[in-house]
C-alpha positions in Angstrom: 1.3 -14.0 -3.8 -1.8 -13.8 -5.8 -3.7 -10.2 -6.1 -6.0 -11.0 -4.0 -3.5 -12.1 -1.3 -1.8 -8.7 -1.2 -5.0 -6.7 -1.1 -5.8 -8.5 2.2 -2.3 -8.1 3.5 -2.4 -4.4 2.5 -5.9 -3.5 3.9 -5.0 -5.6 7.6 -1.7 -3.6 7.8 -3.4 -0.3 6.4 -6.3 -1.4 9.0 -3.4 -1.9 12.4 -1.0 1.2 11.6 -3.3 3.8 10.3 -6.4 2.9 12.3 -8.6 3.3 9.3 -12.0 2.2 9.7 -11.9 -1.3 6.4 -15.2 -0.3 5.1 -13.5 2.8 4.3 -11.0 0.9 2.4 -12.6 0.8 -0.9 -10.8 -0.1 -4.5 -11.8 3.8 -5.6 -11.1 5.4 -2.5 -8.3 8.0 -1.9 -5.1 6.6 -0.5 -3.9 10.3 1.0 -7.0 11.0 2.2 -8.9 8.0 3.6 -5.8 7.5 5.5 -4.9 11.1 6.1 -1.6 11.1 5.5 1.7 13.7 6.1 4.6 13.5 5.3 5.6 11.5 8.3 3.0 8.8 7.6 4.5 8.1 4.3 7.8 7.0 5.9 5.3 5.2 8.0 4.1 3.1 5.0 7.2 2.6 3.6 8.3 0.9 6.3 5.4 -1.2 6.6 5.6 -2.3 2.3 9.0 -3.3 2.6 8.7 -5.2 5.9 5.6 -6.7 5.1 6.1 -7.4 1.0 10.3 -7.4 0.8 10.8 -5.0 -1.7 12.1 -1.2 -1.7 10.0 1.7 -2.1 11.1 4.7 -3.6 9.5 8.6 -2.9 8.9 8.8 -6.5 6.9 5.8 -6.7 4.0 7.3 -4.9 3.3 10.3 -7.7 1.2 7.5 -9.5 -0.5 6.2 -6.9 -3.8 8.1 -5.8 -6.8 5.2 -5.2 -6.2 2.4 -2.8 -6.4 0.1 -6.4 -3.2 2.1 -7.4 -1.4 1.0 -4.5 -3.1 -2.6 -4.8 -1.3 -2.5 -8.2 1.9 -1.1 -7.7 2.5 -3.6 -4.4 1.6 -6.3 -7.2 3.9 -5.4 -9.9 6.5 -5.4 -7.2 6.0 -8.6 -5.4 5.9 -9.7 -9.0 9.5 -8.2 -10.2 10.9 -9.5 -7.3 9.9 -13.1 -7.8 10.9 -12.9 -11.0 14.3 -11.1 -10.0 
């Protein structure tokens, strides 16, 4: 998947499950708080990345990841390990 692939995958499925309005979905934007997440919602997420992308997610992978370009990134580097994997 190209970068650009996953940033469309990521902002339909962030778009369905959270029922985020896209044009709040911006590169810069908050993650936590343009989606409003709890605790509960993270699992939420998870869920979603690894059903959606293939790849597990751990807690401890989100302490990095504050902007939506973060999570644009880190959903790259994964797709990316695995196919190389």
């Amino acid at each position: 998947m190209t970068q650009d692939e996953i940033i469309k995958t990521v902002n339909n499925f962030l778009v369905e499950e959270f029922e985020v309005d896209e044009a709040k979905i911006t590169p810069e934007a908050n993650l936590r708080e343009t989606l409003e997440l709890d605790s509960l919602d993270y699992v939420d997420l998870v869920v979603v990345i690894e059903s959606n992308f293939g790849f597990k997610v751990k807690g401890e992978d989100f302490v990095n990841i504050h902007t939506f370009q973060d999570f644009y990134n880190y959903c790259f580097s994964k797709v990316q390990e695995k196919a190389t994997a």
